[in-house]
C-alpha positions in Angstrom: 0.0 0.0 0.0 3.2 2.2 0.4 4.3 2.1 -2.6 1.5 0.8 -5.2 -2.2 1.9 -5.8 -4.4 0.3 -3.7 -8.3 1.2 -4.4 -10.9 -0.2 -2.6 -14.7 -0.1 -3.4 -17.1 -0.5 -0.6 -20.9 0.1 -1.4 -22.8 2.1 1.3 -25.1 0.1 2.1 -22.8 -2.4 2.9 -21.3 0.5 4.9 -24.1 1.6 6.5 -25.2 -1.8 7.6 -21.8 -2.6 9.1 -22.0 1.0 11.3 -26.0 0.4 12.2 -25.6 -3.3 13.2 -22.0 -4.4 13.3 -22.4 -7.1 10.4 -20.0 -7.5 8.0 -21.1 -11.1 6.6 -21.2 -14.2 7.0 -19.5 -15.0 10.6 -18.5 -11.7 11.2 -20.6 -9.6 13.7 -18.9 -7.0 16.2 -19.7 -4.7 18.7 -19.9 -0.7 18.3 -17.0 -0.2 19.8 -15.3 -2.3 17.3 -17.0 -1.2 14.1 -15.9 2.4 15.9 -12.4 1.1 15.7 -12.6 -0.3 12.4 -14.0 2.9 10.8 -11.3 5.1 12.4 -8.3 3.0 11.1 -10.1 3.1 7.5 -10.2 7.2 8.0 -6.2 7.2 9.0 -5.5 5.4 6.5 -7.1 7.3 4.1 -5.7 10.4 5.5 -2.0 8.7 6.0 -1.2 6.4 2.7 -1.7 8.3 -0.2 -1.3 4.9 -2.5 -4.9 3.9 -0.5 -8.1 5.1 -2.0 -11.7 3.8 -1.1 -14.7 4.4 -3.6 -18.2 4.6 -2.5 -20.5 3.1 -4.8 -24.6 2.9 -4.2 -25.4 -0.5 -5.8 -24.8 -3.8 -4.2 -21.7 -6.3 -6.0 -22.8 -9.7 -5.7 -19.0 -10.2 -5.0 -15.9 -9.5 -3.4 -13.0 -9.4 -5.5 -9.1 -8.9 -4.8 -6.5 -9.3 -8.2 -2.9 -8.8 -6.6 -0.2 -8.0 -9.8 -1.2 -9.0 -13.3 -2.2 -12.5 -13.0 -3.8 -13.3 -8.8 -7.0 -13.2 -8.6 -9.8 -14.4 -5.8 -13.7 -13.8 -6.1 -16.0 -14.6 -2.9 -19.3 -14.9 -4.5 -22.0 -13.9 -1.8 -24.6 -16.2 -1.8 -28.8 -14.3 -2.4 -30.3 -14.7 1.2 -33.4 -14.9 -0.8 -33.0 -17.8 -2.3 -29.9 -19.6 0.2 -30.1 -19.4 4.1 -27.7 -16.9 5.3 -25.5 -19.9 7.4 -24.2 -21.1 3.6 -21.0 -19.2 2.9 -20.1 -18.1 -0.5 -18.0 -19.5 -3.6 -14.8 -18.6 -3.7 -12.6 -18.8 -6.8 -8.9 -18.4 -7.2 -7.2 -18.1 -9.8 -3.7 -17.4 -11.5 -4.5 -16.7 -15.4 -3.6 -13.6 -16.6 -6.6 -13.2 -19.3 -9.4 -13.9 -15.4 -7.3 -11.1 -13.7 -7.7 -8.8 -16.8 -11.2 -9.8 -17.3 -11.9 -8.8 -13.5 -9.4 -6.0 -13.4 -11.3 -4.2 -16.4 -14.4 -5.0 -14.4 -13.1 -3.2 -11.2 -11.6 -0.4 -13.4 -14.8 0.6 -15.2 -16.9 0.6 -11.7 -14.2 2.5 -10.6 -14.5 4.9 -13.3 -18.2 5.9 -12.6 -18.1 6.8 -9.5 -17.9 10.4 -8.5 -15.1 12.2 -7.5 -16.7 13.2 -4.4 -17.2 9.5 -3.2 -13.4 8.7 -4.2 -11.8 11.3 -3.4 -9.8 10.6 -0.1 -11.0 13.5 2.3 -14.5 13.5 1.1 -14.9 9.6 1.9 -12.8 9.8 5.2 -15.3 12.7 6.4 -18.5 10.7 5.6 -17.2 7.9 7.2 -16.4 9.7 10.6 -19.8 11.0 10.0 -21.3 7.6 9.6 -19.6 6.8 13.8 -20.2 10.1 14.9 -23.8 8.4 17.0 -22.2 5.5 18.2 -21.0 5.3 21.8 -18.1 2.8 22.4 
């Protein structure tokens, strides 16, 4: 993260539901105080490693994605709750072809691409997110 680009895109919704009732996913529910803690090391990040840029997006990505270099790539596919019961985890696919981490890299680029500045750019997502902890009480 020092020394490469390292954008993340969160949507808010999934943001907002992480501050409101400390559920991330599957497995993974905390406490205010720690969803407090979590949202202030995302903000000094933001405000500390330039190389680290979060982008705010309104729709929901059925997946999470992470492509590391020009040819690592993993995809957690989130299961519908409408259809699956929340208990059944996700696919996940790995994979070390170069033309998948294009494919998903172009993917990631053009969402990146239409989201406005004012939800990329560093400051402006760092203050909504203190905002978004600024009514909970560790």
């Amino acid at each position: 993260v020092e020394r490469f680009d390292s954008p993340t895109i969160y949507s808010i919704s999934s943001i907002r539901r992480y501050v409101d009732s400390g559920h991330w996913g599957i497995g993974v529910d905390v406490d205010q105080e720690l969803v407090s803690r979590h949202i202030n090391d995302l903000v000094g990040a933001l405000k500390q490693l330039p190389h680290f840029r979060v982008g705010l997006i309104q729709e929901d990505v059925p997946f999470g994605l992470l492509v590391k270099g020009g040819n690592q790539t993993l995809v957690h596919i989130r299961r519908d709750a409408n259809i699956h019961s929340e208990l059944e985890p996700g696919v996940a696919f790995r994979s070390s072809r170069h033309d998948v981490a294009a494919t998903f890299r172009e993917y990631f680029e053009e969402l990146w691409d239409g989201i406005p500045f004012e939800h990329k750019d560093p400051e402006s997502v760092a203050s909504w997110l203190e905002e978004q902890i600024t009514s909970l009480k560790p």
